[in-house]
Backbone of each chain as ProteinMPNN parsed JSONL, in Angstrom:
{"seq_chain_A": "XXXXXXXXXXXXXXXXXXXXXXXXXXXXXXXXXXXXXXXXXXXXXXXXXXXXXXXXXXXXXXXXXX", "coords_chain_A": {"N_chain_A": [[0.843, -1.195, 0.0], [0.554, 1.98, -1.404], [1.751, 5.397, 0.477], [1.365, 8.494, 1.566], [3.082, 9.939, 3.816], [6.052, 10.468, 4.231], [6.301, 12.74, 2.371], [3.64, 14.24, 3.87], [4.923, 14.694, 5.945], [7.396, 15.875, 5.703], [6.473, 18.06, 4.704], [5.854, 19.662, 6.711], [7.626, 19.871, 7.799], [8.75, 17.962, 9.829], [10.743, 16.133, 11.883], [11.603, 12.274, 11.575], [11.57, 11.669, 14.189], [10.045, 13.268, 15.562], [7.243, 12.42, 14.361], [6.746, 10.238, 15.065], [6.866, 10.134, 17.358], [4.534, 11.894, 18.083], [2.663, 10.077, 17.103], [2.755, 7.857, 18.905], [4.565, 5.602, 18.558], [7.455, 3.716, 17.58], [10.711, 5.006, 15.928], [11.22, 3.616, 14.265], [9.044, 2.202, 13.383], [7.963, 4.346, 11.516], [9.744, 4.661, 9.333], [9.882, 1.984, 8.006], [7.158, 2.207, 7.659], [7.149, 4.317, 6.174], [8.536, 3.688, 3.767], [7.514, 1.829, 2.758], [7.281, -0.699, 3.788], [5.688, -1.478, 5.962], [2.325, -1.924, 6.573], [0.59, 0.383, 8.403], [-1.314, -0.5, 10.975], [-5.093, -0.092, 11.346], [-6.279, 1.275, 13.234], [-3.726, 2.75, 13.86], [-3.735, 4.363, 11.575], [-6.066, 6.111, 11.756], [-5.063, 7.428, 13.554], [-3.001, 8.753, 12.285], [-4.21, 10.2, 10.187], [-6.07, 11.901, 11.707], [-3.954, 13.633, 12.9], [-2.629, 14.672, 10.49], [-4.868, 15.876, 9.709], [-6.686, 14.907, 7.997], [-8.471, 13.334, 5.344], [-8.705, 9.674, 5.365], [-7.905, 8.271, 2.927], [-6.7, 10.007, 1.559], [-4.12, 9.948, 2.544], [-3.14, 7.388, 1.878], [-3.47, 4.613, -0.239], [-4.516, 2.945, -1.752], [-2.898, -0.722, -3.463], [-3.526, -0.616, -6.843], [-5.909, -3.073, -8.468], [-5.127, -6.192, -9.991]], "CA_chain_A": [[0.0, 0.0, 0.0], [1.332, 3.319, -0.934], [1.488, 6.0, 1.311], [2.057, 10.122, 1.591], [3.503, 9.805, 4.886], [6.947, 11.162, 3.806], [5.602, 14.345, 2.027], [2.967, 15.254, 5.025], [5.968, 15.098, 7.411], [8.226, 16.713, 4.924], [5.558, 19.509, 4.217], [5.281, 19.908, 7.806], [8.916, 20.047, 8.878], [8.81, 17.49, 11.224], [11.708, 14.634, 11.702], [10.804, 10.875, 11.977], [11.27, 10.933, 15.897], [8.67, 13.941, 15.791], [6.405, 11.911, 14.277], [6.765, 8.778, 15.839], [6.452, 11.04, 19.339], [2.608, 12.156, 18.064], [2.001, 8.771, 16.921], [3.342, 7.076, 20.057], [5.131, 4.597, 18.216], [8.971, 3.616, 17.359], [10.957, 5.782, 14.939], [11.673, 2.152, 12.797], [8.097, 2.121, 12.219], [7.996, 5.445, 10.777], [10.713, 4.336, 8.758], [8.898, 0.973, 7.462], [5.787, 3.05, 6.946], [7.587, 5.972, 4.898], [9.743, 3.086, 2.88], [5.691, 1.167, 2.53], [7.749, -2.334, 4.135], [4.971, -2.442, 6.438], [0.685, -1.075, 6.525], [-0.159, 0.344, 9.457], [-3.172, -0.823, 11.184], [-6.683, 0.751, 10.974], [-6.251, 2.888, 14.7], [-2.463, 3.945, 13.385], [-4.371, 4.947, 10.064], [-6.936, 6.92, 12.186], [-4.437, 8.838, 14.671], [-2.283, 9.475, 11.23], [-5.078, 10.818, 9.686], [-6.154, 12.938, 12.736], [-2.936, 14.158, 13.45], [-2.394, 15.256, 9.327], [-6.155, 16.912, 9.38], [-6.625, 14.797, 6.283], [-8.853, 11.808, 4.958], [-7.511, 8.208, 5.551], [-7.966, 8.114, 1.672], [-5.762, 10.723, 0.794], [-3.068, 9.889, 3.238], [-3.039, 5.895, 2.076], [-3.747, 4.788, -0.943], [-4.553, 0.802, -1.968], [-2.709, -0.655, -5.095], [-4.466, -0.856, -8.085], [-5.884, -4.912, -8.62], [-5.009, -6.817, -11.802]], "C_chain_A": [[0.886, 1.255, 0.0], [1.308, 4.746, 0.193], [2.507, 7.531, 1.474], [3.177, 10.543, 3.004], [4.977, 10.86, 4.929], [6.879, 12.508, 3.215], [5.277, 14.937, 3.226], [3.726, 15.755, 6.308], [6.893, 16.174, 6.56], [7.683, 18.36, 5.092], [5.478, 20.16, 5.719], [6.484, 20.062, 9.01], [9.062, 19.002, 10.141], [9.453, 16.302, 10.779], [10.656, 13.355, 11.994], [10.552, 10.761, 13.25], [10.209, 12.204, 16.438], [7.691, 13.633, 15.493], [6.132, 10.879, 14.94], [6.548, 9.047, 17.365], [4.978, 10.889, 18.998], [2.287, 11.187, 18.053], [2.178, 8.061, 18.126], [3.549, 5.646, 19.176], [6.737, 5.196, 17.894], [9.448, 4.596, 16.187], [11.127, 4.756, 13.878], [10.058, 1.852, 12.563], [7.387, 3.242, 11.545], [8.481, 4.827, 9.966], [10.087, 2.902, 7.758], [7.68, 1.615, 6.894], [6.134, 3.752, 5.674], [8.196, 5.123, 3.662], [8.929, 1.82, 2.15], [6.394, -0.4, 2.532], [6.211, -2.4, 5.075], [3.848, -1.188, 6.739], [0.519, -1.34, 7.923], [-1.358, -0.358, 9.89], [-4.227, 0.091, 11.156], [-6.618, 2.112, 12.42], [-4.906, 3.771, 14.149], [-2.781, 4.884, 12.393], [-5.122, 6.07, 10.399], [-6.23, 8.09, 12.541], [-3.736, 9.736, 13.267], [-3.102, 10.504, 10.749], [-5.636, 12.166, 10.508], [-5.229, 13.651, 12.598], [-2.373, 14.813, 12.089], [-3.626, 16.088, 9.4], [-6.647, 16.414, 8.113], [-7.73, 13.128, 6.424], [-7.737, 10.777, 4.802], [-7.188, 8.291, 3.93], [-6.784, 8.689, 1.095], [-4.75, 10.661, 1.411], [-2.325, 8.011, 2.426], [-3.718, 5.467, 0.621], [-3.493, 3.027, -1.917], [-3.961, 0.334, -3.26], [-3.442, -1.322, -5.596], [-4.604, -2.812, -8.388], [-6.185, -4.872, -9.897], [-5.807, -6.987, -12.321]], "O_chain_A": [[1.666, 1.609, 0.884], [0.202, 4.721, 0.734], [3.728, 7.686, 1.497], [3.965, 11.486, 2.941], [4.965, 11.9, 5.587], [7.544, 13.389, 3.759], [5.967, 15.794, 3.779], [3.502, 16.585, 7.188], [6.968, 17.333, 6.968], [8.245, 19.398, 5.444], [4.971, 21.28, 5.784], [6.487, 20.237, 10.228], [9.457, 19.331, 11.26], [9.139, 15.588, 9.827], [9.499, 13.337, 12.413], [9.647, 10.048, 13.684], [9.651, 12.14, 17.533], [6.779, 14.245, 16.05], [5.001, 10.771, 15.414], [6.158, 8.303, 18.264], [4.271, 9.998, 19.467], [1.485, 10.914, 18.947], [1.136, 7.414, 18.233], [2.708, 4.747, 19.189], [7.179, 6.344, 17.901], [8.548, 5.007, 15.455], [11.169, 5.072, 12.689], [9.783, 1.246, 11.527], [6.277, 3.06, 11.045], [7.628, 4.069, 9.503], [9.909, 3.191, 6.575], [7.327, 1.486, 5.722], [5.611, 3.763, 4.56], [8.374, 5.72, 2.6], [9.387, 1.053, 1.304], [6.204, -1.199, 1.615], [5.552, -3.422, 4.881], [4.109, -0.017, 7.014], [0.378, -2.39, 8.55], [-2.263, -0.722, 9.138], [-3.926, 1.243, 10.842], [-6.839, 3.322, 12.457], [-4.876, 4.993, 14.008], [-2.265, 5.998, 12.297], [-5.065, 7.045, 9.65], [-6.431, 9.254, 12.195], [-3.834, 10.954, 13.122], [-2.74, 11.673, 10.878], [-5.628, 13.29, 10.005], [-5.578, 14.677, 12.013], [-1.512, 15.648, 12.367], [-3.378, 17.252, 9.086], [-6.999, 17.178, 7.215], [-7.709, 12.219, 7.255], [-6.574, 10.815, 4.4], [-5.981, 8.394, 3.708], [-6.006, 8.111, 0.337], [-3.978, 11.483, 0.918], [-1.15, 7.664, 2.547], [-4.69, 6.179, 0.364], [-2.576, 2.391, -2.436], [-4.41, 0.891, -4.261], [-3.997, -2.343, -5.189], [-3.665, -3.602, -8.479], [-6.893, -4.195, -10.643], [-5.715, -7.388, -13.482]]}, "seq_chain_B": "XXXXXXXXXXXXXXXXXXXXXXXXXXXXXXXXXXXXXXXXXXXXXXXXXXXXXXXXXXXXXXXXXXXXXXXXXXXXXXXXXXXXXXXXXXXXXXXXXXXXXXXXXXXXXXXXXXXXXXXXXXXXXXXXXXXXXXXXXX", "coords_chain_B": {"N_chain_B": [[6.361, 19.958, 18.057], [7.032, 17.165, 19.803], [10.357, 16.201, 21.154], [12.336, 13.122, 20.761], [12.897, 11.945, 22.965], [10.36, 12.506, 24.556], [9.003, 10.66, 23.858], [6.355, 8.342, 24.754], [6.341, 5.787, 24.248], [8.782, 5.024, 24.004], [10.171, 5.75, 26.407], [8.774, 4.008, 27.633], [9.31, 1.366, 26.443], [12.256, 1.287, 27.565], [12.247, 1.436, 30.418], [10.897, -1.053, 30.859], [12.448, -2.612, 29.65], [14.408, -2.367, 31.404], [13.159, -3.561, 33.771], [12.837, -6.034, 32.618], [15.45, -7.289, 32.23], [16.413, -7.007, 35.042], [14.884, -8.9, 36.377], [14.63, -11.271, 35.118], [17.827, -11.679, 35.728], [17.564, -12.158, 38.142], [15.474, -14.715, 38.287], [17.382, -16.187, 36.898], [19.579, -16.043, 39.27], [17.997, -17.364, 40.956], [17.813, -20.332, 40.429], [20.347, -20.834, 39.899], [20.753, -21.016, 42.263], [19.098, -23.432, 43.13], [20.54, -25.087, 41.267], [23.041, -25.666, 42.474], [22.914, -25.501, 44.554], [22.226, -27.193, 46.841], [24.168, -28.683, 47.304], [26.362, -27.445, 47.835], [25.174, -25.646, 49.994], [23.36, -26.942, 51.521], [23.686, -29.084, 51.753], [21.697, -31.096, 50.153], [19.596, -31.229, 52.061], [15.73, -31.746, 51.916], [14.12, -29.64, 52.14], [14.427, -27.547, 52.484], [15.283, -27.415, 49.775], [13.261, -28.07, 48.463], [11.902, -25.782, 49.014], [13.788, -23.677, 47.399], [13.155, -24.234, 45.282], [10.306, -23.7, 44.81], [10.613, -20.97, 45.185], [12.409, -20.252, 42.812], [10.019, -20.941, 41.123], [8.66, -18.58, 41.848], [10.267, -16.409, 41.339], [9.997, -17.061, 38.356], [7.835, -16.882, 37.573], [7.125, -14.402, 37.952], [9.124, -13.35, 36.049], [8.455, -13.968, 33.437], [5.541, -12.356, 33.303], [6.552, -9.947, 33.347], [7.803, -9.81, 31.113], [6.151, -10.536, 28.817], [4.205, -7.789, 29.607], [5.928, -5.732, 29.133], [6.383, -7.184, 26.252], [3.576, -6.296, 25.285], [3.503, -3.614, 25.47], [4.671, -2.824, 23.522], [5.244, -0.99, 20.317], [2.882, -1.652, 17.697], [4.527, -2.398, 15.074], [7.098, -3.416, 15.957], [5.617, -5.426, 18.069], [5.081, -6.922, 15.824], [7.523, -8.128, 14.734], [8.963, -9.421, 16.51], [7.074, -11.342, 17.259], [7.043, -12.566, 14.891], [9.96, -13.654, 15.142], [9.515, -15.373, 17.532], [7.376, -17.241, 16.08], [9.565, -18.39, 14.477], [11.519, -19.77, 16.424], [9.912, -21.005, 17.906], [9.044, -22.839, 16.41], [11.585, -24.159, 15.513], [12.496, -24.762, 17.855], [10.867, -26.731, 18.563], [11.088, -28.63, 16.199], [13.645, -29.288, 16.274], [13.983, -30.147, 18.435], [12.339, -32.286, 18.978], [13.787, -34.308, 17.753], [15.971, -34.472, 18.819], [15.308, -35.64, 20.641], [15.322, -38.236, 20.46], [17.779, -39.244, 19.787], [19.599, -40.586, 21.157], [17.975, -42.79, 21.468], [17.611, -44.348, 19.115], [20.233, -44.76, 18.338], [22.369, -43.196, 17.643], [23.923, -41.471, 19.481], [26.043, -41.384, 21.926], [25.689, -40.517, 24.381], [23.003, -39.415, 26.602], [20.642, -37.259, 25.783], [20.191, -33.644, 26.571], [18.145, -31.467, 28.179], [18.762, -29.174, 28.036], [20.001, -28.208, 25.673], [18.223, -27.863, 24.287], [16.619, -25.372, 25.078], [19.177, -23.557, 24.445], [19.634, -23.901, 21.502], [16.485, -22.877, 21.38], [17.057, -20.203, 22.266], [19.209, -18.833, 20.065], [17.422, -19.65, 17.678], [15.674, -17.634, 18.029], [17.043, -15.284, 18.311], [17.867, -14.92, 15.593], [15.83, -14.498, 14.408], [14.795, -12.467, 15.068], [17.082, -10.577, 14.146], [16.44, -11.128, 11.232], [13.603, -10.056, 11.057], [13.922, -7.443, 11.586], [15.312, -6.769, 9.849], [14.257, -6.946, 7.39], [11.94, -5.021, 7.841], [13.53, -2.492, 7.736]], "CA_chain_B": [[6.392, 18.74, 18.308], [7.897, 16.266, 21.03], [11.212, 15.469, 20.621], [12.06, 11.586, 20.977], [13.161, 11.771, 24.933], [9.474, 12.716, 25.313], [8.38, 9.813, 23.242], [6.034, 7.873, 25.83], [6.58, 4.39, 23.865], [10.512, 4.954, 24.225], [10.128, 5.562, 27.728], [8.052, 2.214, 28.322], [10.655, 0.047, 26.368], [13.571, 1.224, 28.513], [11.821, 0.886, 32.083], [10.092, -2.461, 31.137], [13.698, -3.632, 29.147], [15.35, -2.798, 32.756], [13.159, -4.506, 34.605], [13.123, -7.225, 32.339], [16.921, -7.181, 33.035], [16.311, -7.49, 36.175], [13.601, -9.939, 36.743], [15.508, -12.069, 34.432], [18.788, -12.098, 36.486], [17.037, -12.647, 39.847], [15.316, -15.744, 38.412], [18.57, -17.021, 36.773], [20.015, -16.463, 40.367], [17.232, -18.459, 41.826], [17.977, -21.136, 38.926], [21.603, -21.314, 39.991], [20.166, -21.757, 43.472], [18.213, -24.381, 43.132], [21.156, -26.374, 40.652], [24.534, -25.49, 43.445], [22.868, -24.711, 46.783], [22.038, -28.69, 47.461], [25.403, -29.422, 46.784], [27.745, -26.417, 47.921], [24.808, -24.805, 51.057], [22.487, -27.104, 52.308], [23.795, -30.876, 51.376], [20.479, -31.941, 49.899], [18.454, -31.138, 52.611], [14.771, -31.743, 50.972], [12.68, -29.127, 52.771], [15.195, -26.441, 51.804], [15.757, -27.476, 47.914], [11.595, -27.329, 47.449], [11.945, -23.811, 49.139], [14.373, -22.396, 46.611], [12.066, -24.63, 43.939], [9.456, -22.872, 45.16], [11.201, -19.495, 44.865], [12.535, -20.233, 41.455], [8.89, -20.435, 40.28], [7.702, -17.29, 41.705], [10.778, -15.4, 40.196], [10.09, -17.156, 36.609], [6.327, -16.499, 37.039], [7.527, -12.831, 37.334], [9.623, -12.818, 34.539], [7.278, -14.1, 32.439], [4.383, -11.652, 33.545], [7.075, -8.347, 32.996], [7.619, -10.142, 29.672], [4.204, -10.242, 28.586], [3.901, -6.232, 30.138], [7.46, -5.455, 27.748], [5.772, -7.249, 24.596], [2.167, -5.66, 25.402], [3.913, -1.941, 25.633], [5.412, -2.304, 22.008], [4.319, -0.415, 19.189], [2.378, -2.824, 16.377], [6.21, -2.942, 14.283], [8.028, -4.092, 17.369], [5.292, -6.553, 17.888], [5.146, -8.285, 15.214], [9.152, -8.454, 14.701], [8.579, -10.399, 18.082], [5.897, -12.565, 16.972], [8.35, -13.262, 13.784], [10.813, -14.055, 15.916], [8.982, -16.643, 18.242], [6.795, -18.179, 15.472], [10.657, -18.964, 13.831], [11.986, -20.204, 17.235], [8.819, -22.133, 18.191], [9.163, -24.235, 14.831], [12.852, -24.883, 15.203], [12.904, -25.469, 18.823], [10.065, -28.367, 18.242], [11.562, -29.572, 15.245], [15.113, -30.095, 16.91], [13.889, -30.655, 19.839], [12.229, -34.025, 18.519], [14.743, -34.923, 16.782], [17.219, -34.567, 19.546], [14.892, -36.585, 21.843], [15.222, -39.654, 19.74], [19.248, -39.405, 19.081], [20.196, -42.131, 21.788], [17.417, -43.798, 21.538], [18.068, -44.727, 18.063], [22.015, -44.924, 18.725], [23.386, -42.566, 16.296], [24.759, -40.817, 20.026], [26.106, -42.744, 23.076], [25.334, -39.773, 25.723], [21.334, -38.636, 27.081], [20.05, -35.504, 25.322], [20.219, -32.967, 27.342], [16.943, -30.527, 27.632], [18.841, -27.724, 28.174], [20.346, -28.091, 24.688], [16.697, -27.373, 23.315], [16.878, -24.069, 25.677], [19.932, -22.611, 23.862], [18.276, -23.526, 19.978], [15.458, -21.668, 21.609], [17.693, -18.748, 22.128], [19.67, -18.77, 18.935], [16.772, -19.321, 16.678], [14.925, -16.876, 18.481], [17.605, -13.543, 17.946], [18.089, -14.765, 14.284], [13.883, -14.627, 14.196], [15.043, -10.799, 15.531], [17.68, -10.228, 13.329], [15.768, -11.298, 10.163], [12.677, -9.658, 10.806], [14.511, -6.264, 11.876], [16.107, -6.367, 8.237], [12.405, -7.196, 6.916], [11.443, -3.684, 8.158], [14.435, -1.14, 7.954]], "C_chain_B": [[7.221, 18.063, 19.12], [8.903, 15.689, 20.371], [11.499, 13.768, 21.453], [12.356, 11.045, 22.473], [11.603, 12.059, 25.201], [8.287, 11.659, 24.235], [8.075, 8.63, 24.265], [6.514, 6.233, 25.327], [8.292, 4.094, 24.213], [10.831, 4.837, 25.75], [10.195, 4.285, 28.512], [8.874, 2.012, 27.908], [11.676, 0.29, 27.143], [13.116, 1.073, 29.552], [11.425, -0.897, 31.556], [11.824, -3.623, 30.623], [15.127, -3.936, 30.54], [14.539, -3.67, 33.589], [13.018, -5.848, 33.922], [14.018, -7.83, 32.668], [16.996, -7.898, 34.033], [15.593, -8.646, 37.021], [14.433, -11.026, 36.173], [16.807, -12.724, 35.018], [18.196, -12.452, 37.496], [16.29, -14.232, 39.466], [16.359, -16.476, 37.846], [19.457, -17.22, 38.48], [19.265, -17.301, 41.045], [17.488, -19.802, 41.32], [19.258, -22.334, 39.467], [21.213, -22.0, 41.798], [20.175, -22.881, 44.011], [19.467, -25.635, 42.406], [22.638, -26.564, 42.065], [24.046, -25.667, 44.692], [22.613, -26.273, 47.162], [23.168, -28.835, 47.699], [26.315, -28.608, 48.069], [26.634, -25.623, 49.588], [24.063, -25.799, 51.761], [22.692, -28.777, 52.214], [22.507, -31.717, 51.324], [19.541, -32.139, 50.573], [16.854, -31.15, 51.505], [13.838, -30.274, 51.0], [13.277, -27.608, 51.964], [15.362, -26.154, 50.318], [14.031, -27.858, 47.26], [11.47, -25.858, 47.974], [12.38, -23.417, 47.57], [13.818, -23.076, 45.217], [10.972, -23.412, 43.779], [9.952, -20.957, 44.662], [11.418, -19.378, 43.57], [11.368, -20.078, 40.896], [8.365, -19.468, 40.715], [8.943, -16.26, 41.212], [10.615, -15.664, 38.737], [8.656, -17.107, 36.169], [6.193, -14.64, 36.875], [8.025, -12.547, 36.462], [8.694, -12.7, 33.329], [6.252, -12.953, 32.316], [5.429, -10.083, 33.242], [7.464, -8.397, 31.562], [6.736, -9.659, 28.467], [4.126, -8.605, 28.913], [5.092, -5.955, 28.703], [6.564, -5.844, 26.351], [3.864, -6.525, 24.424], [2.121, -4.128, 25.332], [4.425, -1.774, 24.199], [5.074, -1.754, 21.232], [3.917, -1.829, 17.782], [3.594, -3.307, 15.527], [6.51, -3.813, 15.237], [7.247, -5.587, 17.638], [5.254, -7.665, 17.238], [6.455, -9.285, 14.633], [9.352, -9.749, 15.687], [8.456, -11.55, 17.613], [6.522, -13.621, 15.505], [8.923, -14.455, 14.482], [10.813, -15.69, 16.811], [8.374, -17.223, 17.441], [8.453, -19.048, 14.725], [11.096, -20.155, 15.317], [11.026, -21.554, 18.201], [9.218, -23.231, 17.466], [10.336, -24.759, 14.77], [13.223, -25.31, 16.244], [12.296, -26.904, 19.07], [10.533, -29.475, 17.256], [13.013, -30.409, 15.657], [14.796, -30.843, 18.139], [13.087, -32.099, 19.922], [13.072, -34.896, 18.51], [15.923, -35.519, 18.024], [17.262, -35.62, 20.833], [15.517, -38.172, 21.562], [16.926, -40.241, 19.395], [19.626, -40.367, 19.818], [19.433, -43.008, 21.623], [17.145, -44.634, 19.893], [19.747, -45.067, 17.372], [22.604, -44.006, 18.002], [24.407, -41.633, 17.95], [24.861, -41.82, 21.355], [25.81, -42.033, 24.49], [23.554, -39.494, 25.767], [21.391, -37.633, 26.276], [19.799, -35.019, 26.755], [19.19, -31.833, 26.903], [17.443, -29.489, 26.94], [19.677, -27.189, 26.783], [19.704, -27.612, 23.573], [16.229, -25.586, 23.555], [17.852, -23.099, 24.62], [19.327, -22.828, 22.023], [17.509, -22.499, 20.082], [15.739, -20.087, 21.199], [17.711, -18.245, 21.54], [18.679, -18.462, 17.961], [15.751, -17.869, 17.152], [15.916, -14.978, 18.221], [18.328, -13.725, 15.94], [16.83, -14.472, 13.807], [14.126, -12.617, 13.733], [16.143, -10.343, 14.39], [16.743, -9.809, 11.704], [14.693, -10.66, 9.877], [13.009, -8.093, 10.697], [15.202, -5.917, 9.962], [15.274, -6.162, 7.691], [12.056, -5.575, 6.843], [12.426, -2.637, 8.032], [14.542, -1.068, 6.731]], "O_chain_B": [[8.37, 18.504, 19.109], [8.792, 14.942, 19.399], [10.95, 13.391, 22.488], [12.069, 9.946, 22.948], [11.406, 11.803, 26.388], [7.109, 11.903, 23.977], [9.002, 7.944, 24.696], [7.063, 5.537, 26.182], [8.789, 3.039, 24.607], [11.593, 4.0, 26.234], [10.914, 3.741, 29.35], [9.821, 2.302, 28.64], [12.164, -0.769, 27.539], [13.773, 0.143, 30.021], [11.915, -1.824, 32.201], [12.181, -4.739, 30.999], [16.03, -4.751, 30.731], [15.142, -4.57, 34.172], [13.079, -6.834, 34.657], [13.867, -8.855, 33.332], [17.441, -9.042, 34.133], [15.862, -9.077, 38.143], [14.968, -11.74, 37.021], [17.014, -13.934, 34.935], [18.569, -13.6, 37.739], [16.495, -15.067, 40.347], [16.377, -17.627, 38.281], [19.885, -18.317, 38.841], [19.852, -18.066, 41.81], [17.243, -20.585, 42.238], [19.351, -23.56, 39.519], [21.399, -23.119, 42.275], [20.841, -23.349, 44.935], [19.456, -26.804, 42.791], [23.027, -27.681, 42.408], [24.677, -25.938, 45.714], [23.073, -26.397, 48.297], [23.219, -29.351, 48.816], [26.812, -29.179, 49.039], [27.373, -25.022, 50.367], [24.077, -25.509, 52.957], [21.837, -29.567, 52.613], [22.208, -32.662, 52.054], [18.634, -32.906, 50.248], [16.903, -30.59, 50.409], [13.065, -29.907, 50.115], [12.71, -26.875, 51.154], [15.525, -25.065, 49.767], [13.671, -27.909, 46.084], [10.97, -24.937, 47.328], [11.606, -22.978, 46.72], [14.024, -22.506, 44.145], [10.861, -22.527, 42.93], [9.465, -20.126, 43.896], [10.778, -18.516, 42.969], [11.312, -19.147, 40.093], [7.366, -19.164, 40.064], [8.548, -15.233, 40.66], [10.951, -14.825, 37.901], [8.222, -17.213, 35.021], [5.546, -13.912, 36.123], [7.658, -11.554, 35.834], [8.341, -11.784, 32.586], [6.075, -12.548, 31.167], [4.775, -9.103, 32.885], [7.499, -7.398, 30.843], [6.718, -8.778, 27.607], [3.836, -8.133, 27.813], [4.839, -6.043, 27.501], [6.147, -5.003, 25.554], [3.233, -6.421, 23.372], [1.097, -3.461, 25.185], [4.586, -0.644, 23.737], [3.872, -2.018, 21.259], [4.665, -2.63, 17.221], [3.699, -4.507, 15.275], [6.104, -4.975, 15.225], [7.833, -6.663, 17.523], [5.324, -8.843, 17.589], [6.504, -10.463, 14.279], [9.864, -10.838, 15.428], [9.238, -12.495, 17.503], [6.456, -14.823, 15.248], [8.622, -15.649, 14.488], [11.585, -16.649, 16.806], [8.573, -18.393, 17.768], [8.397, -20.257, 14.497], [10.935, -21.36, 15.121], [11.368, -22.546, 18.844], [9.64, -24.316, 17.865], [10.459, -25.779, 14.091], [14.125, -26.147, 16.226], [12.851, -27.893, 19.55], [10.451, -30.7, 17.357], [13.362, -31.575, 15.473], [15.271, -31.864, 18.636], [13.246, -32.887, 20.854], [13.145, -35.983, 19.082], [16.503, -36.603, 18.085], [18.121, -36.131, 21.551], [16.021, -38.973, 22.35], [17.222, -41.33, 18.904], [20.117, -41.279, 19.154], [19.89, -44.15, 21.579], [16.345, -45.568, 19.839], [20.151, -45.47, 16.281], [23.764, -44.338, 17.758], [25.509, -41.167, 17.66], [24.081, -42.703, 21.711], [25.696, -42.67, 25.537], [22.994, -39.397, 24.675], [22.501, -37.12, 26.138], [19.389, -35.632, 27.741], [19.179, -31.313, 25.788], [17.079, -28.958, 25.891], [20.005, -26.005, 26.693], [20.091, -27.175, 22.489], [15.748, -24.801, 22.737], [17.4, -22.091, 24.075], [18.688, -21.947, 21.448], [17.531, -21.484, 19.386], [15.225, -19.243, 20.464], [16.983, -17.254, 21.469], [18.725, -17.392, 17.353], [15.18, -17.231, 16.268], [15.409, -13.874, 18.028], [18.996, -12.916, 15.296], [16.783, -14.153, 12.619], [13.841, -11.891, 12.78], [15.649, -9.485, 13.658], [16.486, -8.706, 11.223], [14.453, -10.483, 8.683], [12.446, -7.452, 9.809], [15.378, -4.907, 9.28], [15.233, -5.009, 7.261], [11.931, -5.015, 5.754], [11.89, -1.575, 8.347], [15.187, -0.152, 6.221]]}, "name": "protein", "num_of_chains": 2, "seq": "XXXXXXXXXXXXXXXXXXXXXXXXXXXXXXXXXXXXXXXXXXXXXXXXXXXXXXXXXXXXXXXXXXXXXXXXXXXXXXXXXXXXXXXXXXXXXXXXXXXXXXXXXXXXXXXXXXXXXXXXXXXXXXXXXXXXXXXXXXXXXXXXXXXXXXXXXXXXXXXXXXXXXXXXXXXXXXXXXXXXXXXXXXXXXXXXXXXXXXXXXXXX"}
């Protein structure tokens, strides 16, 4: 699953261990997230979403089926 | 925004990874206890060597339970690196650990298996579980 994650932090000036503070998670799964090794779950998806001001949709983004 | 000293998940893993630490050594000292102290403190007294039995399982029912608290504090990554980790070390400590049962009793070795040989597998396959999955994700 792709994911803006890298931009909205980018756009927003904020390092991985500033995000990974809001989120209350590790800075290696920032890092997995931003690098799309591994899909958050549905509550990480929520707080992300909260915490950007943004639809899950436009933060996350499902790949296209064959 | 909070910088990463005021990251509450970072916090938890270092208190729960010391007292893991710690919980951990205190039931290995109970451990050693229980295998030397017949021998070297109390010459096999019985009443004394189910005491420090006794003791050994309420320090390795604590470990366990600050364990469990440590893998219950992780963030969803961390967990499932874990859960990697032990589903690898599960499968290779059962699989050897068969195998290893059966080695005299099929002759290919002329000494007992020894459990505690299934213990260190455990280990081993268990920080290559960690290794492997840690690569998985970075």
């Amino acid at each position: 699953m792709k994911n803006r994650f890298k931009v909205l932090r980018a756009e927003r000036d904020w390092t991985q261990a500033d995000l990974a503070a809001e989120l209350d998670v590790s800075r290696q799964t920032i890092i997995a997230i931003e690098k799309g090794k591994y899909d958050p779950s549905l509550s990480l998806a929520f707080k992300a979403a909260k915490l950007f001001d943004m639809q899950i949709e436009a933060i996350f983004q499902a790949p296209e089926s064959t | 925004m909070n910088d990463i000293e005021n990251n509450s998940i970072a916090k938890k893993s270092k208190q729960n990874t010391k007292s893991l630490a710690i919980w951990t050594g205190t039931w290995l000292v109970s451990l050693a206890l229980v295998a030397f102290g017949p021998l070297l403190l109390w010459d096999y007294h019985q009443a004394i060597s189910l005491c420090a039995i006794a003791l050994n399982v309420v320090m390795g029912y604590k470990m366990i339970m600050v364990n469990k608290q440590h893998l219950e504090d992780l963030d969803e990554l961390q967990q499932r690196i874990h859960l990697v980790a032990m589903a690898l070390s599960l499968g290779v400590s059962m699989v050897f650990g068969a195998v290893y049962g059966l080695l005299e009793s099929i002759r290919l070795v002329e000494f007992e298996p020894n459990p505690s040989g299934v213990l260190f597998v455990m280990g081993i396959s268990y920080a290559v579980g960690m290794v492997l999955a840690h690569r998985k994700y970075s």
